[in-house]
C-alpha positions in Angstrom: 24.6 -0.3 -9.6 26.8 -1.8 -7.1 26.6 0.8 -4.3 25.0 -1.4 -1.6 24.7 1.6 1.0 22.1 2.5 -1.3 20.2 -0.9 -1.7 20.5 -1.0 2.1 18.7 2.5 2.9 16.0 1.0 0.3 15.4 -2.4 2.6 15.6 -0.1 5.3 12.6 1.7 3.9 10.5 -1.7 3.7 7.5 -2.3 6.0 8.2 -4.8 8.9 7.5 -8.7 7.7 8.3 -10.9 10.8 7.5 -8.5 13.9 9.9 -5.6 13.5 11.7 -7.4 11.6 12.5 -6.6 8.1 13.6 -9.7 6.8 15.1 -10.2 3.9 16.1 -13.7 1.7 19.0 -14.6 -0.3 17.8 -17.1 -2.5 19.8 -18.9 -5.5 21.7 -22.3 -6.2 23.9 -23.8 -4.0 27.3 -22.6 -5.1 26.1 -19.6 -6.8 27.8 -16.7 -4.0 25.1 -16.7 -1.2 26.9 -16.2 1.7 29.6 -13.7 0.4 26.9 -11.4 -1.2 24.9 -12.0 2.2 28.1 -11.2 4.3 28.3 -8.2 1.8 24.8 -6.9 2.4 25.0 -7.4 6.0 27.7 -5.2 6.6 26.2 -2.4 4.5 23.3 -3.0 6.7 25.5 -2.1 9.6 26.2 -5.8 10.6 22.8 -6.7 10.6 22.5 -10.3 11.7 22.6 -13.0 9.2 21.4 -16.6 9.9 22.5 -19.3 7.5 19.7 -21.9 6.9 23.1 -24.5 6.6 22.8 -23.9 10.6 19.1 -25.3 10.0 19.4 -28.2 7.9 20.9 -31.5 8.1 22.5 -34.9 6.7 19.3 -36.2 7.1 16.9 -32.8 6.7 18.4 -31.1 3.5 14.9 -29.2 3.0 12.8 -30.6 5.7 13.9 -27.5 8.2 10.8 -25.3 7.4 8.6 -26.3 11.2 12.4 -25.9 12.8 12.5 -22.8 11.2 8.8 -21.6 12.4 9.7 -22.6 15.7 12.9 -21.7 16.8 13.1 -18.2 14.6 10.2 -17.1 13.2 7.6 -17.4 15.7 9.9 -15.7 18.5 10.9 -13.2 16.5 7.5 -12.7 14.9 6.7 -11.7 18.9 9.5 -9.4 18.9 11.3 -12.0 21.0 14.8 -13.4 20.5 15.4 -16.4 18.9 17.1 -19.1 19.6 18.2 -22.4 17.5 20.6 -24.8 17.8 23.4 -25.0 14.7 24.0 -28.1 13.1 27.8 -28.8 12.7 27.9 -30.6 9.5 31.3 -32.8 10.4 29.9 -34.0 14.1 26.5 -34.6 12.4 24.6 -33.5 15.4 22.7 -30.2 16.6 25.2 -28.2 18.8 24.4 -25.5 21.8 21.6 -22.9 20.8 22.2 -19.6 19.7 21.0 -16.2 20.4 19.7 -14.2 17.4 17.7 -10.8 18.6 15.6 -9.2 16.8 16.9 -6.1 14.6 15.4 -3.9 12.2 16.8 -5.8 9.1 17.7 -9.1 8.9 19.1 -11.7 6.0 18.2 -15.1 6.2 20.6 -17.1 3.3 20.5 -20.7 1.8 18.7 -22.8 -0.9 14.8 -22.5 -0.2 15.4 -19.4 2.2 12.6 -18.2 -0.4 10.5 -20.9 -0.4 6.2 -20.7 0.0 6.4 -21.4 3.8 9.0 -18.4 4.3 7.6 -16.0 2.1 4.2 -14.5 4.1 7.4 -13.2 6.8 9.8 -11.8 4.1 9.8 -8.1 3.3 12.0 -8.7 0.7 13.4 -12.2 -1.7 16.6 -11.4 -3.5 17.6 -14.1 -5.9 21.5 -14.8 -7.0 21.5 -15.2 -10.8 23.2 -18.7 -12.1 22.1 -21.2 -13.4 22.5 -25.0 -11.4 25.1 -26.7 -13.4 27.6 -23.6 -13.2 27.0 -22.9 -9.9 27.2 -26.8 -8.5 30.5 -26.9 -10.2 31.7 -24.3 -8.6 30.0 -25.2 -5.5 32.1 -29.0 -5.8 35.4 -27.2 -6.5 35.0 -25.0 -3.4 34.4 -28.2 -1.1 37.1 -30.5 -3.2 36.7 -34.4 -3.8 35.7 -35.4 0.0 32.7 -34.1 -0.5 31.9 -35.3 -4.0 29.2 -37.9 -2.4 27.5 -35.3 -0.5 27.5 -33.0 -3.5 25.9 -35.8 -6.0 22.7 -36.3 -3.2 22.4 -32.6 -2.9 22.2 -31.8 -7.0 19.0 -34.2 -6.9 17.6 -32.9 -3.6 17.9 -29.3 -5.0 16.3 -30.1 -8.0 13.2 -32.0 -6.1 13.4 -29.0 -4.1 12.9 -26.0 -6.8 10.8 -28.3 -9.0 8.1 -28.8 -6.0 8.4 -24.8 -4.3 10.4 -22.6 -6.6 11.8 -19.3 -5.8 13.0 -17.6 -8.0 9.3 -17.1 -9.7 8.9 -14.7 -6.6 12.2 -12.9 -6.4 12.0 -9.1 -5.8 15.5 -8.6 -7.2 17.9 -10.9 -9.2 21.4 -10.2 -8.4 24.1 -10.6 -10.8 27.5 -10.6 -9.2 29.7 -8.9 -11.3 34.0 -8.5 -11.9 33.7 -6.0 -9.2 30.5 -5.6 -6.9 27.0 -6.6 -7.8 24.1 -5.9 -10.5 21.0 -5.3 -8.9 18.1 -6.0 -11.4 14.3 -6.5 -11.6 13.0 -10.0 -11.3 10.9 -10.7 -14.6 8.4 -12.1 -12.5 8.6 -10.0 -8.9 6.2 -9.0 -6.7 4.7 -6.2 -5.8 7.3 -5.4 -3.6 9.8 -4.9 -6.8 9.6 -1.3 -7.2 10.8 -0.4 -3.7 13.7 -2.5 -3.8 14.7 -1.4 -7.7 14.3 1.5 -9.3 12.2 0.9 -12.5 14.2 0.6 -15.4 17.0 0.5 -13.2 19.6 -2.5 -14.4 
């Protein structure tokens, strides 16, 4: 249950989505363990690159990234070319230098909406962190502390305008439950096709 070689081989196993790519979202709440499960994943996956849609968004863009997105990542590497986007750095509130991201044979891209309807026809896989909003904000506003209380009050009702016009989680493969010690992989009520290759059935 929370051997993530294993899960890894399994996305390894998937069909290509964006060119050779095999790429994978981490989808859930903001505050709800994205990143560190992502990090996780990634280094089961043999460091396979990660790219953080924070590095896509903006003060101004919270969820308007998605033709960014297309055209910066997803059509290069679509071509089997690298990609190459420019980070936003949240405290000079400006786009920095671009980086490189190559293609590789698995890749995670993680953040609110990573799963969202103009993603999903390049994902080989959508992998949604259990947690409901409120418990996962909270936790997401004691991890920034009260400077960014502000931003944090804006984002709640972004993210809610967000799921309630292009959910996610309806289209998860996998819901992960993170757990005292590792994770819980377990089949999304309402997954795709492509559940069965990523879990087990029955498997929880």
């Amino acid at each position: 249950m929370n051997d993530l070689v294993d899960r890894a081989r399994r996305l390894r196993s998937l069909a290509p989505s964006c060119g050779p790519v095999r790429l994978i979202a981490v989808d859930g709440h903001a505050g709800s363990g994205k990143t560190t499960f992502a990090g996780r994943l990634a280094a089961a996956l043999d460091d396979a690159p990660v790219l953080h849609l924070d590095d896509l968004a903006s003060h101004d863009e919270l969820f308007a990234w998605t033709d960014r997105l297309r055209t910066q990542v997803l059509g290069p590497l679509s071509r089997g070319e690298p990609a190459h986007y420019a980070p936003y750095d949240w405290t000079g509130r400006r786009f920095g230098p671009p980086r490189t991201l190559a293609p590789a044979p698995v890749m995670l891209i993680e953040g609110v909406g990573a799963g969202r309807r103009a993603l999903r026809p390049f994902l080989a896989g959508l992998l949604w962190l259990e947690g409901d909003s409120s418990g996962s904000w909270e936790r997401g506003r004691r991890r920034d502390g009260p400077a960014l209380s502000e931003f944090w009050d804006g984002w709640t009702v972004a993210e809610l305008e967000h799921f309630a016009d292009d959910p996610s989680y309806p289209f998860a493969d996998a819901l992960i439950r993170q757990l005292p010690k590792g994770y819980a992989w377990l089949e999304a009520p309402h997954g795709t096709a492509g559940t069965s290759r990523i879990i087990t059935h029955g498997e929880g």
